[in-house]
C-alpha positions as CSV (number, residue, x, y, z in Angstrom):
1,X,64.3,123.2,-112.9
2,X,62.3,122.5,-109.6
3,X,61.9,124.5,-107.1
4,X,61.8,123.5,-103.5
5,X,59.6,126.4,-101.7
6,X,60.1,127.1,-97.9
7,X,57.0,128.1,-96.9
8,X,57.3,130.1,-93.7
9,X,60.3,132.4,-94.8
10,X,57.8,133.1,-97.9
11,X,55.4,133.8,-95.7
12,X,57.4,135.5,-93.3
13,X,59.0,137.9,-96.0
14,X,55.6,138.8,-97.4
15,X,54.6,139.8,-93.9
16,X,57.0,142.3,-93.1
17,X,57.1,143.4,-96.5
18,X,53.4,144.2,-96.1
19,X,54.1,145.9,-93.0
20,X,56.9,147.8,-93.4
21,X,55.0,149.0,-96.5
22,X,51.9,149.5,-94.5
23,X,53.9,152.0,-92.1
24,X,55.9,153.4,-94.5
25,X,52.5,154.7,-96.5
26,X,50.6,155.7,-93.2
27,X,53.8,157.1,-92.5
28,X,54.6,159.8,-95.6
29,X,51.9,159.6,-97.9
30,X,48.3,159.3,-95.7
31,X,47.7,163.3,-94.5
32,X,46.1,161.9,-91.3
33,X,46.5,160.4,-87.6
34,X,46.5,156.8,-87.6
35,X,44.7,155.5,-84.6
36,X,45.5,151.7,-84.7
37,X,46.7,150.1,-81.9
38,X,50.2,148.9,-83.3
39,X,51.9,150.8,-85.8
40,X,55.5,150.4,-86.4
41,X,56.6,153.8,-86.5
42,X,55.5,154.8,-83.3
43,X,57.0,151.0,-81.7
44,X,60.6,152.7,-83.2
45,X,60.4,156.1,-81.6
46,X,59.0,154.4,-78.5
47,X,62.6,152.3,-78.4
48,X,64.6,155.0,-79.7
49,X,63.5,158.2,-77.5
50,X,63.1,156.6,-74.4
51,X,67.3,155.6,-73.9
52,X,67.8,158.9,-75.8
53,X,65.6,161.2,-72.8
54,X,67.0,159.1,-70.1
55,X,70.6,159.9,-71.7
56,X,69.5,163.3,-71.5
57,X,68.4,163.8,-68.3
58,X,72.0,163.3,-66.6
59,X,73.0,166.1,-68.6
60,X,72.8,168.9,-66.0
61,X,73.1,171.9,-67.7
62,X,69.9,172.9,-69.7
63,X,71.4,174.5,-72.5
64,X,73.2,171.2,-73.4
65,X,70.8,169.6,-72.8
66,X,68.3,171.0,-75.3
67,X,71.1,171.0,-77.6
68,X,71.3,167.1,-77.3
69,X,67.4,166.5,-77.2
70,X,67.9,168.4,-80.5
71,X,69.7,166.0,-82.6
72,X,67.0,163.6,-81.7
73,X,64.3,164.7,-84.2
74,X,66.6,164.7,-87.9
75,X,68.5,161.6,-86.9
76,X,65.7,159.8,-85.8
77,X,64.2,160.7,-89.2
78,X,67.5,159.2,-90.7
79,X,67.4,155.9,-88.3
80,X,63.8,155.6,-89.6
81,X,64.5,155.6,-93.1
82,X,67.3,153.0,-92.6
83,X,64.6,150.7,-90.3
84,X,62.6,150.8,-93.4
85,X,65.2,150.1,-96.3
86,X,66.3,146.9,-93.6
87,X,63.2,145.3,-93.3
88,X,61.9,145.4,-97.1
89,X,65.9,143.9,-97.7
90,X,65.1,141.6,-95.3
91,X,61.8,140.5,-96.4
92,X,62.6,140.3,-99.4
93,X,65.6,138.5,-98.6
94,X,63.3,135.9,-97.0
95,X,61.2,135.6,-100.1
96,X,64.4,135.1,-102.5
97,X,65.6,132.5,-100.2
98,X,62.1,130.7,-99.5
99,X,61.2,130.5,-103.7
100,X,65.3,129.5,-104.0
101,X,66.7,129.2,-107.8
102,X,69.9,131.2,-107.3
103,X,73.2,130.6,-108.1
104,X,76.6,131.8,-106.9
105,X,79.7,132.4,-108.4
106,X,82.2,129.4,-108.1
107,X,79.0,127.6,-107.1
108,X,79.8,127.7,-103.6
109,X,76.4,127.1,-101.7
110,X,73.9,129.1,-101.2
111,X,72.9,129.9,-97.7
112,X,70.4,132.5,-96.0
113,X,73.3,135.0,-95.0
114,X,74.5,135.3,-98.8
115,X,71.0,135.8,-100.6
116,X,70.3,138.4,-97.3
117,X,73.6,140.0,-99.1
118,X,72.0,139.6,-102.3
119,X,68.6,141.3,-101.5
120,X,70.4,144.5,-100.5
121,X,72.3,144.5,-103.3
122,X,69.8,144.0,-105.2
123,X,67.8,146.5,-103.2
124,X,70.5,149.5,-104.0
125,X,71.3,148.5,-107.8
126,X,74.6,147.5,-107.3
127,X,74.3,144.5,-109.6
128,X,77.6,143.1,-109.2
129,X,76.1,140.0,-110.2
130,X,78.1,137.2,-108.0
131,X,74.8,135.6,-107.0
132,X,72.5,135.7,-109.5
133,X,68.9,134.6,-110.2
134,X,68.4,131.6,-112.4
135,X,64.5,131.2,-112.4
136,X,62.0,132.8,-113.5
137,X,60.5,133.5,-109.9
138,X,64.2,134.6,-108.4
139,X,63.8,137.1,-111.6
140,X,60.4,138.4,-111.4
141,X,61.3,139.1,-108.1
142,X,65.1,140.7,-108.4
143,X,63.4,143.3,-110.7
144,X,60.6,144.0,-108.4
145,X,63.2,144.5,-105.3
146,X,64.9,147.0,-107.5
147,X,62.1,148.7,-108.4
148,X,61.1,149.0,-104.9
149,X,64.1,150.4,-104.4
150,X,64.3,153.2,-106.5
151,X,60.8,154.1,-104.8
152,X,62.3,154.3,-102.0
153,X,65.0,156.6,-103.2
154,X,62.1,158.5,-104.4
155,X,60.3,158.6,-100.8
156,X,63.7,159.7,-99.3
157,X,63.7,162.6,-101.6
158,X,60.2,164.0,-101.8
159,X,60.0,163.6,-97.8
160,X,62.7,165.1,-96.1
161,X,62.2,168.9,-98.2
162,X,58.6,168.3,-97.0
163,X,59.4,168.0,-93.4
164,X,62.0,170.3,-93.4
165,X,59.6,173.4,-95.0
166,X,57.0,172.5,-92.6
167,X,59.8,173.0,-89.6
168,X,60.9,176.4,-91.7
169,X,57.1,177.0,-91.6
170,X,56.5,176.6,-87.7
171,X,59.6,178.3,-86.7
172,X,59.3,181.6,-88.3
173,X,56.6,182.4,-86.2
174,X,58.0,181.5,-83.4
175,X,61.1,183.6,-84.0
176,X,58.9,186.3,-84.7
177,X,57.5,186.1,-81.2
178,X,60.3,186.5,-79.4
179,X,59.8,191.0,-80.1
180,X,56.1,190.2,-79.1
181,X,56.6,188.7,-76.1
182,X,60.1,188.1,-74.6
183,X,62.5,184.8,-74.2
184,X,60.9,182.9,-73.3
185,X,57.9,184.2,-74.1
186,X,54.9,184.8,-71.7
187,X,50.9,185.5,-72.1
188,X,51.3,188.9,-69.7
189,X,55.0,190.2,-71.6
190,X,52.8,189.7,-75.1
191,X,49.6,191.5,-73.6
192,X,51.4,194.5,-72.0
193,X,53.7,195.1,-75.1
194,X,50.9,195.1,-77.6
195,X,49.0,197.3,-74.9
196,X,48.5,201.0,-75.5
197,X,50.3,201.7,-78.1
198,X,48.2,204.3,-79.7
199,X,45.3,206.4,-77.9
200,X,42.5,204.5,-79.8
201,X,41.4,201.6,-78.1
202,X,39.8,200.6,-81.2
203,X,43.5,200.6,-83.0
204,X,44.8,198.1,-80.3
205,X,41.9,195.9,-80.7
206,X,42.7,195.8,-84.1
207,X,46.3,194.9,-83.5
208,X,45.5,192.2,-81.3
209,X,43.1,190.3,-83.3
210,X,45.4,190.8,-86.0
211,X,47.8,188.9,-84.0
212,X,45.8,186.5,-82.4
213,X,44.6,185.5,-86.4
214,X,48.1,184.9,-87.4
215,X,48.6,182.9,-84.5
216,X,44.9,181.4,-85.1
217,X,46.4,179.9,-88.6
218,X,49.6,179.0,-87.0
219,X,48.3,176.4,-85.1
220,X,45.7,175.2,-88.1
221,X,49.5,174.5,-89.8
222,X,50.8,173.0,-86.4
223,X,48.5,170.5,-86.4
224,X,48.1,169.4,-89.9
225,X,52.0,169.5,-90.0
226,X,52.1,167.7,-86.8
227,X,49.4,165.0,-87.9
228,X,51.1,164.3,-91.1
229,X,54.7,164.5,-90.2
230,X,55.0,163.0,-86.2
231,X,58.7,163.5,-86.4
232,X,58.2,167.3,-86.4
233,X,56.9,166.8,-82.9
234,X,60.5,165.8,-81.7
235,X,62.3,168.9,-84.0
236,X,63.5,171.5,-81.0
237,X,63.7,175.5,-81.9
238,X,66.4,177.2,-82.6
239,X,67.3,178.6,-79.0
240,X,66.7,176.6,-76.1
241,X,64.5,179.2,-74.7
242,X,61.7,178.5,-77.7
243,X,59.8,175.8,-78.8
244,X,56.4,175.1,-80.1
245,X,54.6,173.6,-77.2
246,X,55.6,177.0,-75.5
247,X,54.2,179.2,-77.7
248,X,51.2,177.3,-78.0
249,X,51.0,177.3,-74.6
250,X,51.3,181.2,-74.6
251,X,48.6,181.5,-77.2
252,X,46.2,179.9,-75.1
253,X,46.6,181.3,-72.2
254,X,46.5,184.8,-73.9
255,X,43.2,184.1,-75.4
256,X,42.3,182.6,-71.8
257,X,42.7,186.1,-70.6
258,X,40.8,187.7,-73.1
259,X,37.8,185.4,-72.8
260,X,37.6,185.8,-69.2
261,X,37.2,189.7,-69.8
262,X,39.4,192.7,-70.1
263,X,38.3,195.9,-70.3
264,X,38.0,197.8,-73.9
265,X,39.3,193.8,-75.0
266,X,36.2,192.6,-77.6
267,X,36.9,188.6,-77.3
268,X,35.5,187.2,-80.6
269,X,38.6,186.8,-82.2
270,X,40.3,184.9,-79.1
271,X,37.8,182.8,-79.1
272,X,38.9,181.7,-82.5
273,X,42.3,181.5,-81.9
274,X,41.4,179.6,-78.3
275,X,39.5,176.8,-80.1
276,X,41.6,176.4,-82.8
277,X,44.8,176.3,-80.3
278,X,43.0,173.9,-77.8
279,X,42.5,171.5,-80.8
280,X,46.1,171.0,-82.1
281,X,46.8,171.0,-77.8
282,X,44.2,167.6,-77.9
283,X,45.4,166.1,-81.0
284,X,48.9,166.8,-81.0
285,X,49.3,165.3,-77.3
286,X,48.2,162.1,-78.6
287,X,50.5,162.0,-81.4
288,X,53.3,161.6,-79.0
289,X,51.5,159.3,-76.7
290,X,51.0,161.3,-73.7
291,X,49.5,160.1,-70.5
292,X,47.7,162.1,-68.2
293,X,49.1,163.1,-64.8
294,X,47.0,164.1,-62.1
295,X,50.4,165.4,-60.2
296,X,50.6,168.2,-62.6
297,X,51.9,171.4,-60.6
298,X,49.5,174.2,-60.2
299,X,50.7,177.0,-63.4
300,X,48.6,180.1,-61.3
301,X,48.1,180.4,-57.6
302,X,46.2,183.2,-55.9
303,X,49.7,185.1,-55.6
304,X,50.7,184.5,-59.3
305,X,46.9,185.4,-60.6
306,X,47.5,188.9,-58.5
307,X,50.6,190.0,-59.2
308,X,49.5,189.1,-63.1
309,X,46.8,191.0,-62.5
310,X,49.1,194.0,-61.3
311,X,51.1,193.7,-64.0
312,X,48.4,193.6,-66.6
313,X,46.6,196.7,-64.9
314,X,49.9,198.7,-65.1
315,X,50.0,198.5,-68.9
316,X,46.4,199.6,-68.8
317,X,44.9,195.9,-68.7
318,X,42.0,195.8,-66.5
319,X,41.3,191.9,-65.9
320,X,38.1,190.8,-64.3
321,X,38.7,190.0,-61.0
322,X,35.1,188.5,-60.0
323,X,34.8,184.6,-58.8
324,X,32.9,183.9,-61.8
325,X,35.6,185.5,-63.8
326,X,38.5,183.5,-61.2
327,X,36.2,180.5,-61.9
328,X,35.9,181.0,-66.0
329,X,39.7,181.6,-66.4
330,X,40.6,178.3,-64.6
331,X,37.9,176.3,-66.5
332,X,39.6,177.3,-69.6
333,X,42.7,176.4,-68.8
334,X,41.3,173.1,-67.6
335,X,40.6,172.5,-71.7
336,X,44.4,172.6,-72.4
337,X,47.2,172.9,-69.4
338,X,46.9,169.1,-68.7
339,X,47.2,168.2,-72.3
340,X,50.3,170.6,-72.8
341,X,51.8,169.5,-69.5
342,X,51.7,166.1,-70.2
343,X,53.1,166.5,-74.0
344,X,56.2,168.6,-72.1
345,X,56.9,166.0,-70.0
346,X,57.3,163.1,-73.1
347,X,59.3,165.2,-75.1
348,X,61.2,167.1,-72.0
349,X,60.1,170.6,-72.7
350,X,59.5,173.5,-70.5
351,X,56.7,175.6,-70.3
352,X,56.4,179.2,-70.2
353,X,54.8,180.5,-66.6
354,X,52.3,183.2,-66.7
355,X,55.0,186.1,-66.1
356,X,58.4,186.2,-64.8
357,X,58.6,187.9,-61.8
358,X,62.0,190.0,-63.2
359,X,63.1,191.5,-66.4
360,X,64.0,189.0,-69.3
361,X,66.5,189.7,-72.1
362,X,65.0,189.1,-75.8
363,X,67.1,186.5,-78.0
364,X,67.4,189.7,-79.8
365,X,69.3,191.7,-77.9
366,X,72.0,189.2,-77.2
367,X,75.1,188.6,-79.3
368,X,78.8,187.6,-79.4
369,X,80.3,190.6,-79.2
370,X,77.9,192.8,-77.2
371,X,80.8,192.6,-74.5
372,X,83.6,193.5,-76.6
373,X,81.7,195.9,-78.4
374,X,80.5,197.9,-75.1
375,X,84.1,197.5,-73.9
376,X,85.5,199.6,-76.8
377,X,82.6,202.0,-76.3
378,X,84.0,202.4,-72.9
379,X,87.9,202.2,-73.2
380,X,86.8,205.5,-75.7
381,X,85.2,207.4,-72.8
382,X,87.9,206.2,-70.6
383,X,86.2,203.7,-68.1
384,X,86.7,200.2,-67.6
385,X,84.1,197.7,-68.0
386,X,82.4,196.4,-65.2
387,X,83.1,192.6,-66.2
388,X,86.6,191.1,-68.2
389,X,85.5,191.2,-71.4
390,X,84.9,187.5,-72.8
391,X,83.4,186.7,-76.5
392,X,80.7,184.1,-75.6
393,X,78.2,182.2,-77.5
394,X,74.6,183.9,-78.5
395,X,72.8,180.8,-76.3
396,X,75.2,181.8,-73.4
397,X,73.1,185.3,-72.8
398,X,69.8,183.3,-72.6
């Protein structure tokens, strides 16, 4: 039979196939940044994150709101999946109705919504055969579609365990910090606590550039992760109080400390970590399209920088307090706080300060039942508790 070809939807479906395709490869299979202008992943988090963080930001209380912000990351990953698995049915859909030679059921005509329907059924396997292909062409291509589909299947499988063992991956260290360096954490809380705790100098230098190597190949594995899997970027912590740009952020400005000098403090190994930091800060802020903001608040004034300094020479910490040492300190964190700033403010994040200027509870010593627990302890020794006892949730203490 002839075959009357419509040239643009053939076109047209070839097109997004190609670049839906395109995306899709740059997307799970290519282990670097992309640095092309357009790409089609990053125009769908672009229209998807921006009505999900102003939705966000009416919600006044910060635990929630984290907790919303959170859902953002694996059902965007859904949502992207099913942009992809729409636009090949659709281009193909445009192919199969641009090279024609189908035939329905009944043999009620064929329009462009019915072979759309056919494309995705096609797409799935269904195969309940009401339209079906009757040239060669219509066949070729029914078979290819199908094909493609299973790949797909395929993609959906292999990808998501990837992403989700590279989030596993970033968040055990993080967890892990919390004993280090408090909830939040903070560069002076992890400096005093790993401070002093044996009479050889030479043994806490060894624990801290133990440290600062663990964290050193932490964010090597934040940045390849992060370069090869974008979405990771929008995955939150598990308590609101945590997250990744944080403890980066803590990372470098611990190694900041050390470079500028502390007594007893050898800083080769900080230097390592700082470098290594700084870069997945750089990269990393570009993966989520950050912009640079001059209005940036100030992290450490004069009073902050002092009482740090008290707090640090408490624990035994003696910082250099020089101008060149002043100077060195905020030249460093010149290389990375507008970078991390910036990245905050896309994904809505907050940064750890410097110190807090009162005594923090870990996530760790927060639970449940602490309340009913220390009630019981009490009703035994016959007081009463100095709150009504209520069973709240482990985010509640943070």
């Amino acid at each position: 039979m002839s075959l009357h070809l419509n040239i643009p939807a053939i076109v047209s479906g070839l097109f997004i196939i190609g670049v839906v395709l395109l995306d899709a490869f740059e997307t799970v299979v290519l282990p670097r940044r992309v640095t092309r202008q357009f790409r089609l992943t990053a125009w769908f988090y672009r229209r998807t994150w921006i009505p999900w963080q102003r939705i966000a930001a009416h919600i006044k209380t910060p635990a929630r709101q984290q907790s919303f912000l959170g859902y953002f990351g694996p059902l965007s990953l859904i949502m992207l999946l099913a942009f992809w698995a729409a636009g090949l049915i659709c281009g193909f859909g445009l192919l199969q109705y641009g090279i024609g030679g189908h035939e329905q059921l009944a043999h009620e005509p064929i329009t462009f919504a019915r072979i759309l329907y056919h494309s995705g059924q096609t797409f799935f396997t269904l195969g309940y055969g009401d339209i079906l292909p009757i040239s060669t062409m219509a066949r070729v291509l029914s078979v290819f579609e199908a094909g493609m589909g299973f790949a797909f299947l395929g993609v959906v499988i292999g990808y998501l365990p990837v992403v989700y063992g590279s989030f596993s991956r970033r968040e055990i260290q993080i967890s892990m910090l919390d004993a280090r360096a408090g909830s939040p954490p903070t560069a002076s809380e992890l400096l005093v606590r790993l401070a002093g705790r044996s009479e050889d100098p030479s043994i806490d230098q060894l624990v801290l550039d133990e440290v600062l190597r663990d964290w050193e190949r932490w964010a090597g594995e934040l940045l390849e992760s992060g370069l090869s899997y974008p979405v990771l970027s929008f995955f939150r912590s598990q308590h609101s109080n945590q997250s990744w740009l944080g403890a980066l952020m803590i990372m470098l400005d611990v190694t900041s400390l050390v470079i500028t000098g502390i007594e007893d403090i050898h800083p080769g190994q900080a230097r390592l970590t700082f470098a290594m930091a700084r870069h997945a800060a750089v990269d990393l802020a570009q993966v989520v399209n950050a912009r640079y903001d001059p209005q940036a608040p100030e992290r450490l004034p004069d009073a902050d920088f002092e009482a740090l300094r008290t707090t640090l020479a408490a624990a035994g910490l003696k910082l250099r307090s020089t101008d060149e040492a002043r100077m060195k300190l905020n030249k460093l964190r010149s290389m990375y706080e507008p970078y991390l700033h910036s990245t905050a403010k896309n994904l809505m994040v907050a940064l750890p300060p410097w110190r807090h200027p009162a005594k923090m509870r870990d996530n760790w010593q927060a639970g449940p039942w602490d309340r009913i627990i220390q009630a019981k302890g009490l009703a035994v020794l016959g007081q009463k508790p100095a709150q009504p006892v209520s069973a709240v949730s482990t985010d509640d203490h943070f």
